[in-house]
C-alpha positions in Angstrom: 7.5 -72.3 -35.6 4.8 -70.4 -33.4 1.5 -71.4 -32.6 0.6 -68.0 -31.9 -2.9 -66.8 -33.5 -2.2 -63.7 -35.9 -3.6 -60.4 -34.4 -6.4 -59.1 -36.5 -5.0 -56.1 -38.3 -5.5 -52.8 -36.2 -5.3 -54.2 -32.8 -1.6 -53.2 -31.1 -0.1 -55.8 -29.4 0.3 -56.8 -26.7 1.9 -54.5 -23.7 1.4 -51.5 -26.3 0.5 -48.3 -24.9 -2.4 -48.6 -26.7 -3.5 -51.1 -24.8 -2.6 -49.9 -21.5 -5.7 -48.6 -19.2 -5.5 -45.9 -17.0 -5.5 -46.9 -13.4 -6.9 -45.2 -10.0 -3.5 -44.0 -9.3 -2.4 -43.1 -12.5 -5.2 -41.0 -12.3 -5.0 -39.7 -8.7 -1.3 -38.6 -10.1 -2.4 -36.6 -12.9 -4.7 -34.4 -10.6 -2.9 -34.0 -8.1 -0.1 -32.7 -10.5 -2.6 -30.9 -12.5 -3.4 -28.8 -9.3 0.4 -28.4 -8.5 1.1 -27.1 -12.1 -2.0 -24.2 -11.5 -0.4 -23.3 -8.0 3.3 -23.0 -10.1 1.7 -21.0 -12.7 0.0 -19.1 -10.5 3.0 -18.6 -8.2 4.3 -16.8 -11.4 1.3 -14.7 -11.8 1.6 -12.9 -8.5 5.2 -12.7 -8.6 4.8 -11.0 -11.7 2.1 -8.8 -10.1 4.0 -7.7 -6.8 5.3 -4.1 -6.9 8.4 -4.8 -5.4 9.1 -8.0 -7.4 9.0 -5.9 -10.6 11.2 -3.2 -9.1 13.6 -5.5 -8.3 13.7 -6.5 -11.5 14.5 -3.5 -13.3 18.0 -4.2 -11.7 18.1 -7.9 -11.8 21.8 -8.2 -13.4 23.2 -5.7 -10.5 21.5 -7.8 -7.6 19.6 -10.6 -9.1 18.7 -12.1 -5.4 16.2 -9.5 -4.4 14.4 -10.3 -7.5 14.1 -13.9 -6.7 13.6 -13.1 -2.8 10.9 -10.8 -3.6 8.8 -12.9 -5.6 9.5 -15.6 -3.1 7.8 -13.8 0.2 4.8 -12.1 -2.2 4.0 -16.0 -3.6 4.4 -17.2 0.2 2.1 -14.6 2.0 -0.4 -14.7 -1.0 -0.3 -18.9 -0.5 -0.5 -18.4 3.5 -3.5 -16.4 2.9 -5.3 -18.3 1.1 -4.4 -21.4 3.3 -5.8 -19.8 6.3 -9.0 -18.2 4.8 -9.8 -21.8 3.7 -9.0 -24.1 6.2 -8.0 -22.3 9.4 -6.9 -18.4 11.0 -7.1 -17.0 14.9 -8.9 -14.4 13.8 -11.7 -13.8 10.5 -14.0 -11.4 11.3 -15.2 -11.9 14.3 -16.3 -15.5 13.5 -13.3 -17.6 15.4 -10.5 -19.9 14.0 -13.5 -22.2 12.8 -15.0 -19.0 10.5 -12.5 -20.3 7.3 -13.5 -23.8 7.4 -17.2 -22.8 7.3 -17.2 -20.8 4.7 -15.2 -23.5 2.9 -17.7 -26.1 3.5 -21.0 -23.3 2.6 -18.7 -22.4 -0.7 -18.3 -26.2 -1.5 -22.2 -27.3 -0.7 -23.8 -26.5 -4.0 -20.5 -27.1 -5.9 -20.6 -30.6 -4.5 -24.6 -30.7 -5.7 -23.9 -29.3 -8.8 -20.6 -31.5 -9.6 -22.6 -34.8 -9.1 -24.9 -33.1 -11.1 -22.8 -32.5 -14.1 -20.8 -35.8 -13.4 -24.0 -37.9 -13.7 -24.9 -36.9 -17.1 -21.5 -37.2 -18.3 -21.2 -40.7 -17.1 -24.4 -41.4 -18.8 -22.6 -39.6 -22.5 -24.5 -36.4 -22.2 -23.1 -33.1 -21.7 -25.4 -31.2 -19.5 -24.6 -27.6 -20.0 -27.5 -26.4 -18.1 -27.0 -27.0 -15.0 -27.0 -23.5 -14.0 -30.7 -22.8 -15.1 -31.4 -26.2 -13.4 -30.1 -24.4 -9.8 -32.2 -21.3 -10.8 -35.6 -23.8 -11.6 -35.0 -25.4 -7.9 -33.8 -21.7 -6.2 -37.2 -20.5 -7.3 -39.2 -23.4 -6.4 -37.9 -24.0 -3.5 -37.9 -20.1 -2.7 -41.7 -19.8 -3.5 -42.4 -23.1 -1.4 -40.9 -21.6 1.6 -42.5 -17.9 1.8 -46.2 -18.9 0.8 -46.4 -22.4 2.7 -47.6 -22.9 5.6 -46.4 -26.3 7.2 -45.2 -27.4 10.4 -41.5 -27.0 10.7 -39.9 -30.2 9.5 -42.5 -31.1 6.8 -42.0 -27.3 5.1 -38.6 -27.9 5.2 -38.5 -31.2 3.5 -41.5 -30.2 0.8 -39.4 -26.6 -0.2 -36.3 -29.4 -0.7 -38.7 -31.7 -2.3 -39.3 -28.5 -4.9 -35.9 -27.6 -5.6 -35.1 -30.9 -6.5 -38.2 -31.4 -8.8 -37.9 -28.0 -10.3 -35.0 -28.9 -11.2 -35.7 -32.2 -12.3 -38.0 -30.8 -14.6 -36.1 -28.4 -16.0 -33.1 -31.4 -16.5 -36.0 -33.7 -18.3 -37.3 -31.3 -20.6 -33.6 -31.8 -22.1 -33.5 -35.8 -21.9 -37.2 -35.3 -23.8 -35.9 -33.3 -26.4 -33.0 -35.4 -27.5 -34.7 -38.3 -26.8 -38.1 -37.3 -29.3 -36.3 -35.1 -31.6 -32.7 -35.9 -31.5 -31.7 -32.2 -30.2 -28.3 -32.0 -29.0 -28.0 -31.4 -25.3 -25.5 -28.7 -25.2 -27.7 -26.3 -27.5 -30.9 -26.9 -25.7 -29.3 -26.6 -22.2 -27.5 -23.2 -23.1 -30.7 -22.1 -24.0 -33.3 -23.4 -21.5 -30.3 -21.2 -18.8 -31.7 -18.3 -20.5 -35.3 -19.2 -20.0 -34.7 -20.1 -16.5 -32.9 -16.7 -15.9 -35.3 -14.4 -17.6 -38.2 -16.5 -16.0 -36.6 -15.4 -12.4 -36.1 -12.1 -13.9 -39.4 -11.7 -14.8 -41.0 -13.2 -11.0 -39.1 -10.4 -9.7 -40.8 -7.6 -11.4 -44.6 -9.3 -9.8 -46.3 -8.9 -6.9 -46.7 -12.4 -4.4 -42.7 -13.0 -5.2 -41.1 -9.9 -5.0 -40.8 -8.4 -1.7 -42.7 -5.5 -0.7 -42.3 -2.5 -1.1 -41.4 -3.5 -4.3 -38.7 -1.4 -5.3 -35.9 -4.0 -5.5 -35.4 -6.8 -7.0 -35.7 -9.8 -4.5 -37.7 -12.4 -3.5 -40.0 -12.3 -0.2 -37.9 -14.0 2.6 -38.1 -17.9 3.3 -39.9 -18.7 6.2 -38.0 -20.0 9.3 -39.5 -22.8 9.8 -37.9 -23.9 5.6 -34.1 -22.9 6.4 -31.6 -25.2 6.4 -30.6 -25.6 10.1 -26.8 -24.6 10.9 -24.1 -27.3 11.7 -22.2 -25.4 14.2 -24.4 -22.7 15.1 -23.9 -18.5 15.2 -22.5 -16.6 13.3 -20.8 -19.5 11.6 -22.7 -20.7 8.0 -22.4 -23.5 7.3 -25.7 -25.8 7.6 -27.2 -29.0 7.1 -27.1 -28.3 3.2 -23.5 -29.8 3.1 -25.3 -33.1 5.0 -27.6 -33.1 2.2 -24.7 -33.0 -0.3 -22.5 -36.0 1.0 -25.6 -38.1 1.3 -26.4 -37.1 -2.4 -22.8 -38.5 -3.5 -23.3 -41.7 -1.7 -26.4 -42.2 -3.3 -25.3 -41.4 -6.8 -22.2 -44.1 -6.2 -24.8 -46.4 -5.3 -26.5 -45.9 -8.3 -23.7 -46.4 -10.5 -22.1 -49.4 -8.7 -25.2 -51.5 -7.4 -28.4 -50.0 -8.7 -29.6 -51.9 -12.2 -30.7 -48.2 -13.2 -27.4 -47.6 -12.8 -26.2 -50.5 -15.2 -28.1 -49.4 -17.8 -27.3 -45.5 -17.0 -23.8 -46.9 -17.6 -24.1 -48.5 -20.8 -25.9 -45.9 -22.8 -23.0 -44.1 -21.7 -20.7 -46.7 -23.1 -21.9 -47.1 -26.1 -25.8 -46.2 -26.8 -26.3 -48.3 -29.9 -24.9 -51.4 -28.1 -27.6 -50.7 -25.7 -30.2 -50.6 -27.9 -29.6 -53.1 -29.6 -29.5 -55.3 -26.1 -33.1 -54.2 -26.1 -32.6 -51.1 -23.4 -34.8 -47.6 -24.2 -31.7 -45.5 -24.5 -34.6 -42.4 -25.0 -36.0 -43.0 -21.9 -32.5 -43.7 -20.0 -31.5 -40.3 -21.5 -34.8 -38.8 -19.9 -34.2 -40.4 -16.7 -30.4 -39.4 -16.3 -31.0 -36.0 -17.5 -34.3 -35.5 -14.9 -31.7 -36.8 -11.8 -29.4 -34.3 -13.0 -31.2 -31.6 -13.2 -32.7 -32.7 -9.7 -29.4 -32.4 -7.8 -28.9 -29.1 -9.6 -32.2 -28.3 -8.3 -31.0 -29.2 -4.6 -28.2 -27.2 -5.5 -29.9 -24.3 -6.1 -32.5 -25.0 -2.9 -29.4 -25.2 -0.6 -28.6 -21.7 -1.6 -32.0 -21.0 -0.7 -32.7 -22.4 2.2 -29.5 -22.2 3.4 -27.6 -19.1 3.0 -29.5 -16.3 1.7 -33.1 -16.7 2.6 -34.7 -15.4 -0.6 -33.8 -14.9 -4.2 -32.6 -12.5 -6.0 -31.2 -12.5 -9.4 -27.6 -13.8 -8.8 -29.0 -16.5 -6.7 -27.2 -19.1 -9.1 -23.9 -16.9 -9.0 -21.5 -19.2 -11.4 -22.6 -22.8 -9.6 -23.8 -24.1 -12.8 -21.0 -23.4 -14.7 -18.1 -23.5 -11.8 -19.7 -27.5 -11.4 -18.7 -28.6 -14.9 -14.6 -28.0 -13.6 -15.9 -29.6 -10.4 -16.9 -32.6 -12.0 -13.9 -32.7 -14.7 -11.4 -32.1 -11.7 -13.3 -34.9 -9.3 -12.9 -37.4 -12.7 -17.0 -37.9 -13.0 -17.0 -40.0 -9.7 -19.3 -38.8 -7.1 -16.0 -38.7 -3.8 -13.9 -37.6 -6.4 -16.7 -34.5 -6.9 -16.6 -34.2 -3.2 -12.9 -33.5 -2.9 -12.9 -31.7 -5.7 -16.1 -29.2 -4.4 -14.0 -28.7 -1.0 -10.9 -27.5 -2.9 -12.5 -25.3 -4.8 -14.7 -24.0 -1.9 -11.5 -23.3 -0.3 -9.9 -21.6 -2.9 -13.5 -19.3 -2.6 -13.3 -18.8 0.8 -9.3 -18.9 1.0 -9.8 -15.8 -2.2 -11.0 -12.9 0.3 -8.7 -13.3 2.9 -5.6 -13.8 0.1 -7.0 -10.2 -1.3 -7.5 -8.7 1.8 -4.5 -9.5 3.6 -2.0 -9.3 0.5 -3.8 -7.2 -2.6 -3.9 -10.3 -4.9 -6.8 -9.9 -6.5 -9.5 -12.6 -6.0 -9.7 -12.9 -9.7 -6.3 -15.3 -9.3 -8.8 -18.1 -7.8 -10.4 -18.3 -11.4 -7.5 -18.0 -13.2 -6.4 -21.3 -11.0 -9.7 -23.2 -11.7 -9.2 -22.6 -15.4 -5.6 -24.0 -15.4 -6.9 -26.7 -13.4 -9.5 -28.1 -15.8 -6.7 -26.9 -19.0 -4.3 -29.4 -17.2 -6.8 -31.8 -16.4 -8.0 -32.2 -20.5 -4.6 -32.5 -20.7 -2.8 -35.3 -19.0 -0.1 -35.5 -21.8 1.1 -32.3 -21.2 1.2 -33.0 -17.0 2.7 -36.1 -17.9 5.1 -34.5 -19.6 6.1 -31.8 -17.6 6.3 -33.8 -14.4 7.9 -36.8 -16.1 5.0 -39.6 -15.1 4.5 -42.9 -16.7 2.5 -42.3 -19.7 -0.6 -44.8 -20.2 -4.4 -44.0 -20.6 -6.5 -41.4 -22.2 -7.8 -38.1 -20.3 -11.0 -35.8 -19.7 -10.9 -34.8 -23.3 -11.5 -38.2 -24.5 -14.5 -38.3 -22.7 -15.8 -34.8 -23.8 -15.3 -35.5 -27.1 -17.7 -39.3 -26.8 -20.3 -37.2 -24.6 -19.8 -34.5 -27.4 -20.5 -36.6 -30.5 -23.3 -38.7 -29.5 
């Protein structure tokens, strides 16, 4: 007879895929394949768009190879272009063979900020929506810092970054407050604060002491010199110290999750919030906290752009950061390298965009349509499991949505 204790009813047993956990490379496998499947479907997309792919088809039965051979060199030169706008080409206007990886790594700077961003509130269970008006909060700031300041050169750099980051920060803990005093959900109060944040700028363009003389346009008076973001590689390449900034940011966030006792706590309101306050921890004030850092690297995100790039603000500053760094961090699985590779891929597929619609006349709209199938595949691991025949086991992105969702 067995000696085996009875399993309480509910629980599967044991070696169920119930049970199973996801692991690291179970993971690593469903992105990976999640980004092959948006480059399949997207192979489709511009065969289906090419001229002479569709001519060929209208006699596909007589000579069914030109079809195929057609779609094959349009999905292969639109592929090649994108490749070398990204990561490498002889020749991009007049900026070298190092011009596509530069504009890769000044495309994936703020996405980087803004993914850690995003990821650190999700770890914490809150979904911060707002991450966009966030990078607006710390553009401004840090704008307005570096055109009326006067400081020597290092110190009015490091106080206009000190801005953007508290800006945003602000902007970030306002939402922690809310939730935390009154309960509001975070993903109504951050849609709406981006709507403050972008009629705010609106509005500081329109007055005199931020907008540029003579006043007929709407931007920003120009940063001072002395608050730019120094450049990595020098003229006329782009890319500057902002993307120093951003890896440090990362480390420091993994830090805070894996060794900081902020971070323990961070992590267990995210676990399960009434577990935590019942082990005595002040989930409202951990909200506060985690949605204040948040909105700080948002903040940094927007300063980078700033500082960095264009020198002044103007009413697109933000362009789709905060937004584009909610896929970042879904694609980079809420840890901070993971958001790293995650903002460089999708930098590239910015920078690697122009050059594919330049060279080939596949619209740069295709990078989008990739980054949405991305995060579709992503909050779908069944279906990638599925179509690429891996080893089932573990839950995906959704799952995690829907707890950050519901609390």
């Amino acid at each position: 007879m067995s000696t085996d204790a009875p399993a309480r009813p509910g629980t599967p047993p044991a070696g169920s895929p119930a049970r199973r956990r996801p692991g690291p490379r179970g993971e690593l496998l469903v992105t990976v394949f999640a980004v092959v499947g948006a480059l399949l479907v997207g192979a489709v997309l511009i065969a289906v768009g090419d001229a002479g792919t569709r001519a060929a088809a209208g006699y596909f039965f007589t000579y069914p190879w030109d079809t195929f051979t057609n779609a094959w060199y349009a999905v292969r030169d639109a592929y090649v272009a994108l490749l070398e706008g990204a990561l490498y080409s002889p020749d991009l206007s007049g900026k070298g063979a190092l011009g596509p990886i530069s504009e890769t790594l000044v495309n994936a700077t703020p996405l980087i900020l803004g993914g850690l961003a995003v990821a650190l509130a999700f770890r914490v269970g809150l979904f911060n929506i707002g991450a966009q008006g966030q990078v607006v909060l710390g553009a401004i700031v840090a704008a307005w810092l570096g055109f009326t300041w006067d400081l020597p050169v290092v110190l009015h750099l490091l106080v206009a970054l000190a801005g953007g980051l508290l800006g945003g920060a602000f902007w970030g803990g306002i939402v922690g407050w809310l939730k935390a005093r009154t309960g509001a959900h975070e993903v109504i109060t951050t849609i709406m604060l981006n709507y403050v944040a972008i009629n705010l700028l609106n509005f500081l363009l329109t007055i005199r002491g931020f907008q540029r003389p003579p006043y007929g346009q709407a931007i920003s008076e120009q940063v001072d010199a002395d608050a730019t973001l120094p450049p990595l590689l020098g003229s006329p390449l782009r890319v500057h110290a902002g993307l120093v900034l951003a890896l440090l940011a990362a480390v420091a966030v993994h830090w805070l999750f894996t060794r900081a006792r902020l971070g323990f706590r961070l992590r267990a309101v995210g676990a399960n919030a009434e577990a935590a306050r019942t082990a005595g921890m002040a989930v409202g004030r951990l909200q506060v906290v985690a949605m204040a850092l948040s909105g700080g690297l948002a903040g940094l995100a927007g300063a980078s752009q700033v500082l960095g790039v264009s020198g002044s603000v103007t009413g697109s500053v933000a362009g789709s950061i905060g937004f584009d760094a909610i896929t970042v961090a879904l694609l980079g699985r809420n840890n901070p390298y993971g958001v790293v590779a995650a903002g460089l891929l999708f930098g590239g597929l910015r920078a690697g965009g122009v050059q594919m619609q330049s060279a080939t006349g596949v619209p740069v709209d295709l990078v989008g349509v990739l980054q949405a199938l991305i995060v579709l595949f992503i909050a779908a691991p069944a279906l990638v499991r599925t179509v690429f025949r891996l080893r089932a086991g573990g839950s995906g992105v959704g799952t995690e949505l829907a707890g950050g969702w519901s609390r």
